[in-house]
Backbone bond lengths (Angstrom), bond angles and torsions (degrees), N, CA, C in turn:
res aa  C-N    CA-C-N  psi(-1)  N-CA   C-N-CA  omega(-1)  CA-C   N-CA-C  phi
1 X - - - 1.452 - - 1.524 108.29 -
2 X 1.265 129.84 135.87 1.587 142.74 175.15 1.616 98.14 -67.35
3 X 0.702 133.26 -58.95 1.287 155.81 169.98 1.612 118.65 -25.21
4 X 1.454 108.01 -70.55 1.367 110.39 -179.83 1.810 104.51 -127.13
5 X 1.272 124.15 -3.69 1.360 121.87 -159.58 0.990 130.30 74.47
6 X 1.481 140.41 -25.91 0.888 138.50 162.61 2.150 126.43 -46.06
7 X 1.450 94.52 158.94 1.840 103.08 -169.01 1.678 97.56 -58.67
8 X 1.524 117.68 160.33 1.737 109.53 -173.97 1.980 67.91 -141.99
9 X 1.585 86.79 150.04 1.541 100.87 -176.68 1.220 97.21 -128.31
10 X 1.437 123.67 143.53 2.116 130.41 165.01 1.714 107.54 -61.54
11 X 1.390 110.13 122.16 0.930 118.53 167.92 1.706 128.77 -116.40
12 X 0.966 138.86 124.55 1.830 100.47 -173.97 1.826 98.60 -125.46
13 X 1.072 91.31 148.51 1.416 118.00 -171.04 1.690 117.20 -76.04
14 X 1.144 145.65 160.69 1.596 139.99 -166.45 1.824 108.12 -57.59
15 X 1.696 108.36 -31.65 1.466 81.78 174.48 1.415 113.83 -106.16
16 X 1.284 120.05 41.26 1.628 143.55 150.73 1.660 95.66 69.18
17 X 1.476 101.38 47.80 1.805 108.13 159.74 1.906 105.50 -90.96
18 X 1.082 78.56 153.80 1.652 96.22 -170.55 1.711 110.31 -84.65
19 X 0.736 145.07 78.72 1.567 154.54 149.17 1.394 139.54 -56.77
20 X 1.337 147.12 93.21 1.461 151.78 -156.19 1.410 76.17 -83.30
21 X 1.156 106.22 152.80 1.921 125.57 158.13 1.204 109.05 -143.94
22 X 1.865 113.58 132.87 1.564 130.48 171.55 1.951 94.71 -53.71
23 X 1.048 96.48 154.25 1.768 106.02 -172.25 1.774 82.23 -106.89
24 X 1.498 126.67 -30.82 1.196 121.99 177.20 1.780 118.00 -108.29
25 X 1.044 132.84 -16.54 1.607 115.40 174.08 1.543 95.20 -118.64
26 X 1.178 129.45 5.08 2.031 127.17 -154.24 1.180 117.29 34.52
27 X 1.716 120.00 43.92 1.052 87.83 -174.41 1.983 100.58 -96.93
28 X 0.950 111.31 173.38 1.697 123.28 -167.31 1.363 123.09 -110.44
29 X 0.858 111.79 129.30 1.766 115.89 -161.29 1.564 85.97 -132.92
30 X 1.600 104.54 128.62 1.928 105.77 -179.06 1.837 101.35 -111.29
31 X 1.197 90.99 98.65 1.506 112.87 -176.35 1.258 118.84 -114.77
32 X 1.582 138.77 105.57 1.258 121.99 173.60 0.940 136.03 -60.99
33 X 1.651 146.61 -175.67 1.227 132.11 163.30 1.811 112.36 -68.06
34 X 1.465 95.25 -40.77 1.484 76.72 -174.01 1.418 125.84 -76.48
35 X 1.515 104.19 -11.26 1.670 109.42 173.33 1.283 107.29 -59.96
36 X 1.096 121.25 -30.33 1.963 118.02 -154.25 2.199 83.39 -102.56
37 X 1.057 141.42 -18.19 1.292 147.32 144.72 1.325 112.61 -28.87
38 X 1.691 104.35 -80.50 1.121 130.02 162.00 1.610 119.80 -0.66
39 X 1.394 89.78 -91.54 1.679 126.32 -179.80 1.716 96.75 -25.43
40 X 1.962 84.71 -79.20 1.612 85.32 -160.04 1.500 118.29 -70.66
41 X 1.106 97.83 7.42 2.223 92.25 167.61 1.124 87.90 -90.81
42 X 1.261 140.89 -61.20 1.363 121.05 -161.59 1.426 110.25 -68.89
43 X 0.671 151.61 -33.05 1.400 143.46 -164.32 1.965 105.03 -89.86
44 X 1.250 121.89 -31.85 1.663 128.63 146.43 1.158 103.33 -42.64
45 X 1.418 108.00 -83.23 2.017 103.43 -165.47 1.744 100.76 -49.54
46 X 1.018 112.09 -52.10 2.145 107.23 -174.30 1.609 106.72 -31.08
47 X 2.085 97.62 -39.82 1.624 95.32 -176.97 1.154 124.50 -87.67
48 X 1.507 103.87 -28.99 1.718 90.70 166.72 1.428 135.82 -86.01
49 X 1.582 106.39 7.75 1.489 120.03 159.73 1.396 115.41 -87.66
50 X 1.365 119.34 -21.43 1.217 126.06 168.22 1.262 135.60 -173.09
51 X 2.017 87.72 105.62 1.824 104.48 -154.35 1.317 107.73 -85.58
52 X 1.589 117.76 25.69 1.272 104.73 175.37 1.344 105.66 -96.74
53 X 1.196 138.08 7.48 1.635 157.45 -164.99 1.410 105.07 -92.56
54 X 1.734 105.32 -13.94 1.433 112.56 -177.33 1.777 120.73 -85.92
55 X 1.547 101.37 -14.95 1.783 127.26 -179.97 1.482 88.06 -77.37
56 X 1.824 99.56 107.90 1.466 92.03 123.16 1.534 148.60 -10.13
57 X 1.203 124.53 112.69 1.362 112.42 -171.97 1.225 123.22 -71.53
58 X 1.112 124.16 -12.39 1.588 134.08 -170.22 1.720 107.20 -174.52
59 X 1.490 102.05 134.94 1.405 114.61 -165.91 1.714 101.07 -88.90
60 X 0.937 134.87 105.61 1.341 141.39 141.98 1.798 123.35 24.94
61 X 1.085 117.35 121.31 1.825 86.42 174.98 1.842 87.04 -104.72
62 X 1.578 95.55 158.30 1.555 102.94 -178.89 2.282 103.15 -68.16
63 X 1.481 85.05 138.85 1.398 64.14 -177.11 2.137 83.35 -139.84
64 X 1.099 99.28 122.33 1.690 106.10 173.52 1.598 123.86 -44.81
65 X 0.988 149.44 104.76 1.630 147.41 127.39 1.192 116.83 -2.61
66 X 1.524 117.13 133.82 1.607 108.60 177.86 1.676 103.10 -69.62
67 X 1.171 106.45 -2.58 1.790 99.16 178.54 1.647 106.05 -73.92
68 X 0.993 108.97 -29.94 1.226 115.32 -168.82 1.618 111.91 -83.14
69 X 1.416 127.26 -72.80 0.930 125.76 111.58 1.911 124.68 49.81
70 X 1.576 106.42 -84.88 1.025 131.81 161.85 1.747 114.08 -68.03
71 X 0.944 111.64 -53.71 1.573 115.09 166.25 1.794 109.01 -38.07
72 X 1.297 97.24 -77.81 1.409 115.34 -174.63 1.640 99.86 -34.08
73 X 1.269 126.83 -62.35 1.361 133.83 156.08 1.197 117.31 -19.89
74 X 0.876 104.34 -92.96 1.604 104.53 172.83 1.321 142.93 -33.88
75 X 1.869 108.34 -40.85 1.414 102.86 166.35 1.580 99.09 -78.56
76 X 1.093 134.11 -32.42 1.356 115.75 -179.99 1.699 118.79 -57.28
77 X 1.025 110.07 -24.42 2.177 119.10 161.96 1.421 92.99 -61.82
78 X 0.874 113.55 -85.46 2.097 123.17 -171.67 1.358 92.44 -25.16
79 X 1.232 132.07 -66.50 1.445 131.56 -160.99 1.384 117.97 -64.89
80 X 1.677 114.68 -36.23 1.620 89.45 154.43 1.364 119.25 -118.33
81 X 1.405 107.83 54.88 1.507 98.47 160.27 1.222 113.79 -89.21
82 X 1.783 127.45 162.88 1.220 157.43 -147.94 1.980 81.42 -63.82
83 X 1.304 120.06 -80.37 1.602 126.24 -179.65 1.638 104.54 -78.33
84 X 1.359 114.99 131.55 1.375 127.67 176.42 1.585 100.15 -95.84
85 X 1.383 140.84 125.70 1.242 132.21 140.84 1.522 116.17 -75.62
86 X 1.263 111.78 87.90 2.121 103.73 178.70 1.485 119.57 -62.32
87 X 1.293 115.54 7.11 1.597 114.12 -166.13 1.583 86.43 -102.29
88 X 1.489 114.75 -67.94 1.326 113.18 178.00 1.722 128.35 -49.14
89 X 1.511 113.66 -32.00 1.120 116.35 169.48 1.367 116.73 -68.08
90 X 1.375 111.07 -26.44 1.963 106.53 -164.63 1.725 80.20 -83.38
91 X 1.389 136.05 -39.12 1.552 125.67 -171.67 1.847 121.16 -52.47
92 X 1.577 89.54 -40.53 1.232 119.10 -178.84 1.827 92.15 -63.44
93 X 0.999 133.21 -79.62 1.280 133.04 -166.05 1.119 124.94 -40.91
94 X 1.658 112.48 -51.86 1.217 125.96 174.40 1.746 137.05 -66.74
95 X 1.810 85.99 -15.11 1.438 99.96 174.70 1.574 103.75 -101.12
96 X 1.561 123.45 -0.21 1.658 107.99 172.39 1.548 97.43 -96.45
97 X 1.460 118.23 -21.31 1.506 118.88 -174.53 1.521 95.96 -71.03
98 X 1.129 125.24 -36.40 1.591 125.57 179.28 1.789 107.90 -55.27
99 X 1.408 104.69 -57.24 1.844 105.20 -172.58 1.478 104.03 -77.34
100 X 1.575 106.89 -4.60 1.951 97.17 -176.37 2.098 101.54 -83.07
101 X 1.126 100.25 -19.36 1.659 109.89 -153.11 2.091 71.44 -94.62
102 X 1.271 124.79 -50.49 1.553 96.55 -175.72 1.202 129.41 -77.96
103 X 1.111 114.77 -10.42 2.087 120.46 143.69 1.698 101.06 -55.53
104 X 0.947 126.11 -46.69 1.639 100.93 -173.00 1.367 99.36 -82.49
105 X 1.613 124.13 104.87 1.440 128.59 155.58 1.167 133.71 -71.50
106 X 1.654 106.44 -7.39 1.569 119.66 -154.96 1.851 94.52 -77.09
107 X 1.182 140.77 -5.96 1.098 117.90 158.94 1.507 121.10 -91.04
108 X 0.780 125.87 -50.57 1.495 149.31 154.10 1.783 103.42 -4.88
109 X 2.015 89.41 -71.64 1.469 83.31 -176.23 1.481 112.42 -75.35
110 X 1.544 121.68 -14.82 1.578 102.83 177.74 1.124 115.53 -67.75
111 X 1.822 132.87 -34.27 1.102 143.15 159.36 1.628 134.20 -10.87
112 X 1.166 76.53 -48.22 2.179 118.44 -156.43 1.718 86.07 -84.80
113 X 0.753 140.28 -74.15 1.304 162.85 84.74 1.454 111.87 69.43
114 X 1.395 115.22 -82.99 1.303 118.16 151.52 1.700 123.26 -52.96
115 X 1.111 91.47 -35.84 2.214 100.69 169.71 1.523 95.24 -22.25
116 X 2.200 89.43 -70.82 1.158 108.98 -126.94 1.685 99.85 -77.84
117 X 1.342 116.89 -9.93 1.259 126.41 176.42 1.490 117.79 -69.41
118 X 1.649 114.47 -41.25 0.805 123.08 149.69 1.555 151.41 -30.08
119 X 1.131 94.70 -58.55 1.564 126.54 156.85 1.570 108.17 -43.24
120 X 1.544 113.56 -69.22 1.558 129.75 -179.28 1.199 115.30 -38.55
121 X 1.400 107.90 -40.76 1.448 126.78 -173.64 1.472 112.16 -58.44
122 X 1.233 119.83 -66.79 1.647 120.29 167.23 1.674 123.58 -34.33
123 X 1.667 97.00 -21.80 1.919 78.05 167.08 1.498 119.43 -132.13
124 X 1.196 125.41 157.02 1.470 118.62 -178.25 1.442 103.76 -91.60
125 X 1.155 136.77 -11.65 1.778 132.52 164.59 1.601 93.92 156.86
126 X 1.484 99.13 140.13 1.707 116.15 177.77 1.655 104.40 -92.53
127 X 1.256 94.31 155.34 1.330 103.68 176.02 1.780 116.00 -113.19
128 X 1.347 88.37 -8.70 1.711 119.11 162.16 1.411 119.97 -133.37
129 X 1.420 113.87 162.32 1.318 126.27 -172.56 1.844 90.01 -73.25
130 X 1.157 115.09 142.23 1.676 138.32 170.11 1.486 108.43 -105.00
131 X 1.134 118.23 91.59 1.683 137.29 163.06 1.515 128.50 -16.46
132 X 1.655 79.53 -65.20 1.509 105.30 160.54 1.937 123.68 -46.64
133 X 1.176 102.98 -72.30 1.410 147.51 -174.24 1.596 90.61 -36.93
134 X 1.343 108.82 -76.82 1.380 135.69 163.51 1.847 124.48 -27.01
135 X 1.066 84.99 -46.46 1.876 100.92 -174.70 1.553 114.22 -91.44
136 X 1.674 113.14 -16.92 0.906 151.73 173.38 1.571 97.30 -54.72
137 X 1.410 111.02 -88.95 1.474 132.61 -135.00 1.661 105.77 -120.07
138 X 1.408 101.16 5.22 2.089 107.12 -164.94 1.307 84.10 -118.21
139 X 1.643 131.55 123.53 1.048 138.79 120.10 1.652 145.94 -38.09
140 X 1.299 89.90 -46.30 1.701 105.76 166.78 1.414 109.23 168.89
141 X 1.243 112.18 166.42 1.718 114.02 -153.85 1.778 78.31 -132.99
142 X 1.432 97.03 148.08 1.803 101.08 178.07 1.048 83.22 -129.59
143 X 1.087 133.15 174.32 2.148 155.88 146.82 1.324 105.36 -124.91
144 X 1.339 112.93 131.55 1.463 133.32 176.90 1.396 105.74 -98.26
145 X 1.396 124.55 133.92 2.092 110.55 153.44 0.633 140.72 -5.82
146 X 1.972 105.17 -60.44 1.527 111.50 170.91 1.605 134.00 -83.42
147 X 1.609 108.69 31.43 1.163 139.64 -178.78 1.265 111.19 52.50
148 X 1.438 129.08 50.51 1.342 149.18 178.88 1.517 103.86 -100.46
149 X 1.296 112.83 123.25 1.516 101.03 169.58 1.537 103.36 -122.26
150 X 1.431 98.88 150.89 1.426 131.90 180.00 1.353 131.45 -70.05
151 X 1.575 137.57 17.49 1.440 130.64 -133.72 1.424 112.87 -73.47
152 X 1.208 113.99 123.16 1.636 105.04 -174.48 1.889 101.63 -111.01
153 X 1.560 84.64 131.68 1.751 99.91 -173.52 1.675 107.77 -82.46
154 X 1.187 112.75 165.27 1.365 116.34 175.62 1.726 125.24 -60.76
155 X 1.377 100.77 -16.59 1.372 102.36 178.34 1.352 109.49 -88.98
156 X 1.235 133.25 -21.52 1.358 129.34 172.63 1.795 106.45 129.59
157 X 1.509 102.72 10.54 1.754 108.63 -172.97 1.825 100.87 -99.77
158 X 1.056 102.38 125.74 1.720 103.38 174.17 1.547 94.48 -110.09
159 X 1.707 98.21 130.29 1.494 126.54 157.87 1.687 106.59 -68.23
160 X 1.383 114.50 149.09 1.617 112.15 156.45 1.560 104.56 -123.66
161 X 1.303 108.84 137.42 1.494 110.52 -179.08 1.571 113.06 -136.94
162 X 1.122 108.84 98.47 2.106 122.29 -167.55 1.663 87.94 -87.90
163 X 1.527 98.41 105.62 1.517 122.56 158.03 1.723 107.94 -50.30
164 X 1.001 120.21 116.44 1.234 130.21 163.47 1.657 115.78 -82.44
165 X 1.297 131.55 130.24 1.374 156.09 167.07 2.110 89.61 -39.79
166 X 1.571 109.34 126.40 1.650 92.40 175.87 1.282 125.11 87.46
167 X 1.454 120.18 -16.04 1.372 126.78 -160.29 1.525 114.82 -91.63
168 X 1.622 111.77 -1.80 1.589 103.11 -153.58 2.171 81.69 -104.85
């Protein structure tokens, strides 16, 4: 769901219209099967015609957490207090150097990234949705009202794709 995040399941109603429903707010998005078909072929073929759509647009600057932050603080108290514990301080260090390196995603997602380029590479355009392909490289698919969908890739880049009325 766009809405709250939560999973949205197909439901259809007595005169057998097609309806997604939030499992957590209800809210209802009237999406057919073949619209949500639709979407994700097109938005596959867009990538495997052009996997540079798969880069992040801009790399992140590292920016600290007050958790961190507070850490940093802290071993800097330990360090000049009157008794040094060096066992606890090197633990202390090594575990804020651990949460400082998972704020920087920017390798991670270039990584992911190249996967997913990878992946792209094996086909010249589907004429069906690929399961595989899909489960692969799709994080999660949202639908908006205005029949906009959200596709979020494994690297952390979301596509938007506004279903047009006529288009399938």
């Amino acid at each position: 769901c766009h809405r709250c995040g939560k999973h949205i399941s197909r439901k259809l109603d007595g005169r057998k219209n097609e309806t997604w429903l939030c499992s957590d707010c209800y809210y209802g998005y009237r999406i057919t099967d073949d619209m949500m078909r639709f979407i994700i072929l097109s938005v596959l073929n867009t990538l495997i015609a052009n996997p540079d759509k798969v880069d992040l647009n801009k790399a992140k600057s590292y920016q600290p957490t007050d958790e961190i932050i507070r850490r940093e603080q802290n071993i800097s108290q330990k360090l000049n207090a009157a008794e040094v514990d060096v066992q606890e301080i090197i633990k202390l260090i090594l575990y804020n150097s651990e949460q400082k390196y998972k704020e920087c995603s920017d390798y991670d997602n270039a990584e992911k990234s190249n996967i997913i380029k990878h992946r792209l590479s094996e086909f010249k355009s589907l004429g069906s949705i690929d399961t595989n392909l899909l489960s692969d490289i799709v994080e999660e698919i949202q639908p908006e009202t205005d029949y906009s969908f959200y596709i979020k890739l494994t690297n952390g880049k979301t596509i938007q794709h506004k279903f047009k009325r006529g288009e399938e």
